[in-house]
C-alpha positions as CSV (number, residue, x, y, z in Angstrom):
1,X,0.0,0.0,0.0
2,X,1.3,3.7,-0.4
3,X,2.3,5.3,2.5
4,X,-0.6,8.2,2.6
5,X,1.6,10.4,4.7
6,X,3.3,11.6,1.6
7,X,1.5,13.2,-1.2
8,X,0.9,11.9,-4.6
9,X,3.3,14.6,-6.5
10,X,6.6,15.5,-5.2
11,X,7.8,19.6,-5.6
12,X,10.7,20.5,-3.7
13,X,12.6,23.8,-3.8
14,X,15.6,23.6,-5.5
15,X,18.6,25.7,-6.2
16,X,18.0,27.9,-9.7
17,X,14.9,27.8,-10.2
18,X,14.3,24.0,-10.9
19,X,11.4,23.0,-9.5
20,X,10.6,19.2,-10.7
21,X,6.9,17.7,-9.9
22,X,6.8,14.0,-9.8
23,X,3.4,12.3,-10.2
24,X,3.8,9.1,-8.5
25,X,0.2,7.8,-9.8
26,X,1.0,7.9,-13.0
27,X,4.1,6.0,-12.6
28,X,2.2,3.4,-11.4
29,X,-0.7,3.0,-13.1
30,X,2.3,3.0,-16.3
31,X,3.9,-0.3,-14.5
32,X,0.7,-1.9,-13.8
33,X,-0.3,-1.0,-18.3
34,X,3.1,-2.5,-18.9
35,X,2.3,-5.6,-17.3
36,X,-0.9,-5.9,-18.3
37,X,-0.2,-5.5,-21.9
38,X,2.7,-8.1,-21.7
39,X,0.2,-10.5,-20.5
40,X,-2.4,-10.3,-22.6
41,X,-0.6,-10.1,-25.9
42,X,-0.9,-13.3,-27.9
43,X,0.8,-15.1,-29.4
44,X,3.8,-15.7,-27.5
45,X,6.1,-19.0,-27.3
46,X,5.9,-21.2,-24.2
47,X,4.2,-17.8,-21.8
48,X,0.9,-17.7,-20.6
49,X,-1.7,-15.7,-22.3
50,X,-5.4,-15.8,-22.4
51,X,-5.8,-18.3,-24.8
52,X,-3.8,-20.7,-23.0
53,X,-1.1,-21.2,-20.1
54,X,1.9,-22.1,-22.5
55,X,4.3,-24.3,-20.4
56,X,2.8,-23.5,-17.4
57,X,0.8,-26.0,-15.5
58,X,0.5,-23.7,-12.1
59,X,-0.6,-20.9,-13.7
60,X,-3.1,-19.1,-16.3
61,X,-4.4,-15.9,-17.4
62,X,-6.0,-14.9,-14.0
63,X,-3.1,-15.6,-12.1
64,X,-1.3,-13.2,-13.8
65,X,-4.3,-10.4,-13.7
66,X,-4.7,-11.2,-9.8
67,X,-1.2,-10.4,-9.0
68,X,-0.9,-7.4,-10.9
69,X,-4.4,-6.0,-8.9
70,X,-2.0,-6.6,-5.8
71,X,1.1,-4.8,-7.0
72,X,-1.0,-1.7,-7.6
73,X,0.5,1.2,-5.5
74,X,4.1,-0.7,-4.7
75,X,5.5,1.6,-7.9
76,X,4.3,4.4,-7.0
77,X,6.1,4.1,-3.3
78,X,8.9,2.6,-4.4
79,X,9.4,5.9,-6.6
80,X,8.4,8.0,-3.7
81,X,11.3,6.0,-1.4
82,X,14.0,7.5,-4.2
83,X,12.7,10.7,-4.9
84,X,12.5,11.6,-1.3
85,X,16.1,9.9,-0.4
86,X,15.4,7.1,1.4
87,X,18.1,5.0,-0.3
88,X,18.2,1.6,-2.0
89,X,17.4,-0.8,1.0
90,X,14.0,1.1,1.7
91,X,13.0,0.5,-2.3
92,X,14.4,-3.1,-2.0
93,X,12.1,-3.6,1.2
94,X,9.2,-1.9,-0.5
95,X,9.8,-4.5,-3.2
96,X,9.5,-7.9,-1.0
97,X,6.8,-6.9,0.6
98,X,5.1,-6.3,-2.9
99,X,6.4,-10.0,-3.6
100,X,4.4,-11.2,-0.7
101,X,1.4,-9.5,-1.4
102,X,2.3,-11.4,-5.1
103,X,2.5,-14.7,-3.6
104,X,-0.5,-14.1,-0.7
105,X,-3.0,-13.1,-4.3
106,X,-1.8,-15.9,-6.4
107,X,-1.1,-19.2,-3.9
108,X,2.7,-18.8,-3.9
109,X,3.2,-19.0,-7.6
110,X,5.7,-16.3,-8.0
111,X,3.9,-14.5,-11.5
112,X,6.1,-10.9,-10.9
113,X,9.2,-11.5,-8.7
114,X,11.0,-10.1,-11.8
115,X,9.0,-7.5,-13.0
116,X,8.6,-6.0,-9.5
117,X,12.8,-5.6,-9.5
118,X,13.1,-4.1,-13.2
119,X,10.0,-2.0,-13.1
120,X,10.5,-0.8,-9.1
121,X,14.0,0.7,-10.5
122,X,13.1,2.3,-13.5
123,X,10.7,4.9,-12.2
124,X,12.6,5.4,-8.9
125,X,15.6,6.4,-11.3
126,X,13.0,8.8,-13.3
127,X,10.9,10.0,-10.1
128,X,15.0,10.4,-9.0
129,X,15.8,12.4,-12.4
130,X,13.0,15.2,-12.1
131,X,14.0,15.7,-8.5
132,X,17.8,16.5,-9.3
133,X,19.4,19.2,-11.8
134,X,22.1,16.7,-11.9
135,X,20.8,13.7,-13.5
136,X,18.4,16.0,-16.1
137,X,18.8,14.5,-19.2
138,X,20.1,11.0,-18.4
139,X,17.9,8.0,-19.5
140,X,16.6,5.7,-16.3
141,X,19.0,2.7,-17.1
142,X,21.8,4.9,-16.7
143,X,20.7,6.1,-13.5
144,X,20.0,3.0,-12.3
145,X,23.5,1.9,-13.0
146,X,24.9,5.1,-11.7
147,X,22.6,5.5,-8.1
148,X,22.1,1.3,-7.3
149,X,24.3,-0.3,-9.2
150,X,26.7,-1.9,-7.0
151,X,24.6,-2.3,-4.4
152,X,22.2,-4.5,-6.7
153,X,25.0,-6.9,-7.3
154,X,26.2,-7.1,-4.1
155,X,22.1,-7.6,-2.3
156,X,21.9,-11.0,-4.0
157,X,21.3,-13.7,-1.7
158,X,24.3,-15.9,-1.6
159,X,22.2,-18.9,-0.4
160,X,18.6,-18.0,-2.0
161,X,17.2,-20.6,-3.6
162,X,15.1,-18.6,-6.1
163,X,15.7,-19.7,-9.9
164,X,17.5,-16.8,-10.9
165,X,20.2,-17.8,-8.1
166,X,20.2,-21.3,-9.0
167,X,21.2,-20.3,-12.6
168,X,23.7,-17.9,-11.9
169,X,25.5,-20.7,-9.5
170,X,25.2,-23.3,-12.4
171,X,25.8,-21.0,-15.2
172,X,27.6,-18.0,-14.3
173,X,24.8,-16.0,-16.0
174,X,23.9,-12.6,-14.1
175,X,20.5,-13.0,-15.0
176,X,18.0,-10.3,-14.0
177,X,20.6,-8.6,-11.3
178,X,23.5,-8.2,-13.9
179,X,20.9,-6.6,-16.4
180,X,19.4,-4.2,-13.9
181,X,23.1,-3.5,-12.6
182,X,24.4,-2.4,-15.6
183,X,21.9,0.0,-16.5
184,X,19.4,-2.9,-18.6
185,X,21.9,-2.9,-21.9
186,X,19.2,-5.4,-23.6
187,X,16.3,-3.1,-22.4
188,X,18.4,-0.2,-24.8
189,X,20.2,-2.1,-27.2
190,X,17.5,-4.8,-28.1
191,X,13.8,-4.0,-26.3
192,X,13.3,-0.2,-26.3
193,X,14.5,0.3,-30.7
194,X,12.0,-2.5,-31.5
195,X,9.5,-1.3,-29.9
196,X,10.1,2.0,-31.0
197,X,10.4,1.4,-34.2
198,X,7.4,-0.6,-35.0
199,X,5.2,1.5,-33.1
200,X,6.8,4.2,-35.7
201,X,5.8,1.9,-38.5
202,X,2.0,1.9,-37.3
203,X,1.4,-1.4,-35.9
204,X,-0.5,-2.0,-32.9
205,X,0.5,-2.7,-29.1
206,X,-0.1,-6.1,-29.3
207,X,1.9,-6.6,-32.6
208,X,4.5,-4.3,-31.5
209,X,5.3,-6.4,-27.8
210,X,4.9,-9.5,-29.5
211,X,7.8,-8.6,-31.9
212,X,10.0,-7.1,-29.3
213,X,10.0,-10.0,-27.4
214,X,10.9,-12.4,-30.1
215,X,13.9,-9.6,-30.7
216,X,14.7,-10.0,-27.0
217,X,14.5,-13.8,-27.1
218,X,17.2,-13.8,-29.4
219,X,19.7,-11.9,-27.3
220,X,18.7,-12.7,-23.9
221,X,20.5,-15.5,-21.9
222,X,17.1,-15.6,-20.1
223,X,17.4,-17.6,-16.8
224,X,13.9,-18.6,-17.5
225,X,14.8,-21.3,-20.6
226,X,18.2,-22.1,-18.9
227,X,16.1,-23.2,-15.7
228,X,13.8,-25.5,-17.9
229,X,15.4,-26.2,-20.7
230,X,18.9,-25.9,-19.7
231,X,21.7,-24.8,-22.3
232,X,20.3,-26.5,-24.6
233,X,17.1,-25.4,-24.3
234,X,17.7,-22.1,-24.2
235,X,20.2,-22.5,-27.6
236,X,17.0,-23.8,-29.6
237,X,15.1,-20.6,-28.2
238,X,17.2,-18.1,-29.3
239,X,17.9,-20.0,-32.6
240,X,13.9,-20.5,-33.4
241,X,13.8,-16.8,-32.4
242,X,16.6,-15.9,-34.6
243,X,15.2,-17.3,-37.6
244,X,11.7,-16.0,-36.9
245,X,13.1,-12.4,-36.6
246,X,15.1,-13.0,-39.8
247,X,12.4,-13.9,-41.8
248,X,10.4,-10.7,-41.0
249,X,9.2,-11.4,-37.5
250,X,6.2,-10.3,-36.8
251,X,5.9,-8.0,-40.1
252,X,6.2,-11.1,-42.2
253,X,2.8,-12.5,-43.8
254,X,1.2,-15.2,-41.8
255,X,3.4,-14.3,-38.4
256,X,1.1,-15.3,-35.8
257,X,0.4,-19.1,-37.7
258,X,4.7,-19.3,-37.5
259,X,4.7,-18.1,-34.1
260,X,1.4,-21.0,-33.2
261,X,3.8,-23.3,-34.6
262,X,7.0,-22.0,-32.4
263,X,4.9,-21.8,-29.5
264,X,3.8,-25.4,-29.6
265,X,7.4,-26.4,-30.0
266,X,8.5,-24.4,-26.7
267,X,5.5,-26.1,-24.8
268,X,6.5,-29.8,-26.1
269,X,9.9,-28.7,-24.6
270,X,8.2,-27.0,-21.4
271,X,10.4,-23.8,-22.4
272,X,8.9,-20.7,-21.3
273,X,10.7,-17.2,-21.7
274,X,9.9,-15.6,-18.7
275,X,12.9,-13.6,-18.5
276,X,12.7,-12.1,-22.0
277,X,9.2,-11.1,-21.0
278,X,9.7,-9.4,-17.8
279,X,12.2,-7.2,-20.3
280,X,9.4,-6.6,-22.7
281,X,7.3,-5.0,-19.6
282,X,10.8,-3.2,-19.1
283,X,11.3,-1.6,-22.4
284,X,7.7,-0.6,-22.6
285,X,8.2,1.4,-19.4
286,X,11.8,2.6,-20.4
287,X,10.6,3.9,-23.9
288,X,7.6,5.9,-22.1
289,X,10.0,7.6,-19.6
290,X,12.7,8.0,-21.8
291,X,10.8,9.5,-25.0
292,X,9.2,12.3,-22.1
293,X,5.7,11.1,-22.7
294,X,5.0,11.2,-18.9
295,X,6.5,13.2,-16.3
């Protein structure tokens, strides 16, 4: 919940004349769009969506719609924690207890562990921005990397047994820490220019998330695949991936019959990119605060 002793915009006096106003609500409700846009896009190899629950046999379409009702104001006060200086372990503890309220709505499946991270830093580095001349200018990755780096390497759990930690131990892949670390280089290489640029070309949301995550499948050694499908597994993805994108990907005629076809493959192989997806939800928000259509 938000903390209603502070207000819902942020205006401090600052030296020459800058006076920055935050609107926290609109930072959420743009996480809470994100995710809800990701979800519902179809179709999409191996994830859950409302047609069907891809390689997921614990989960489905209202899982995911149930947790993101129970996220709704942990953006907005994680934002409020930065822009009003209360450092990186008050965000971080803003965070779990959003992942409990998670886990309480959805019976312990964790739906937005993920998300919740990438989507928590990304508007506390632009409520951040408008609050200091300093950083004016800088896009939210590079803040990120800048303010919390360091101290988001050195907060993982050296004995946690989430997925993401189970990987990194097994693989020496950095996973959704080393991304958000160093300032989310597949969020701005890969996710935010695809989306940009097919939303340029006129297609719609749905066609536009769907292609940047096949883009972002293809680069991303997503901890997801490597979890279920091993090295292996997540070698097919990215090459299935590469080739869709190479033959058009989602501009190509008959994409979404190609992508029916790659998404029954993932589920025969239980692969699900859930990593690549919790970047799609990222680059949606980055591309928003970065191109100044809100705040």
């Amino acid at each position: 919940m938000l903390n209603l002793e502070r207000t819902l915009s942020y205006s401090p006096e600052t030296q020459q004349g800058f006076s920055p106003l935050v609107d926290f609500h609109v930072l959420d409700q743009l996480c809470l769009h994100a995710l809800r846009t990701e979800v519902i896009a179809w179709p999409k190899p191996g994830l859950v969506t409302p047609v069907d629950s891809g390689s997921h046999q614990d989960m489905h379409i209202g899982t995911f719609l149930k947790s993101i009702t129970a996220l709704e104001g942990t953006f907005s006060e994680m934002a409020m924690a930065a822009a009003f200086g209360d450092g990186f372990e008050a965000m971080m503890a803003i965070g779990r207890k959003a992942e409990s309220r998670m886990l309480l709505a959805t019976n312990d499946i964790n739906t937005h562990r993920g998300a919740i991270f990438n989507l928590g830093l990304l508007v506390s580095a632009a409520a951040l921005r408008n609050c200091s001349p300093d950083l004016a200018g800088l896009r939210c990755g590079k803040i990120v990397a800048q303010q919390w780096g360091g101290k988001i390497l050195a907060a993982r759990p050296a004995s946690a047994a989430t997925h993401g930690n189970l990987v990194y131990r097994r693989y020496a892949k950095a996973g959704a820490r080393g991304e958000a670390a160093a300032g989310f280089p597949m969020v701005y290489g890969c996710g935010v220019p695809t989306l940009r640029a097919l939303l340029q070309e006129g297609y719609d949301h749905e066609q536009a998330v769907i292609g940047t995550l096949m883009a972002l499948i293809e680069q991303v050694d997503d901890s997801n695949l490597l979890w279920r499908g091993g090295e292996n597994g997540l070698a097919y993805a990215k090459q299935t991936a590469r080739e869709f994108n190479a033959n058009g990907g989602v501009e190509q005629p008959g994409w979404q019959d190609r992508l029916l076809q790659i998404h029954r493959s993932f589920v025969d192989r239980r692969l699900s990119p859930g990593g690549s997806a919790d970047l799609v939800a990222a680059s949606w928000v980055a591309h928003r605060l970065d191109m100044a259509e809100i705040l």
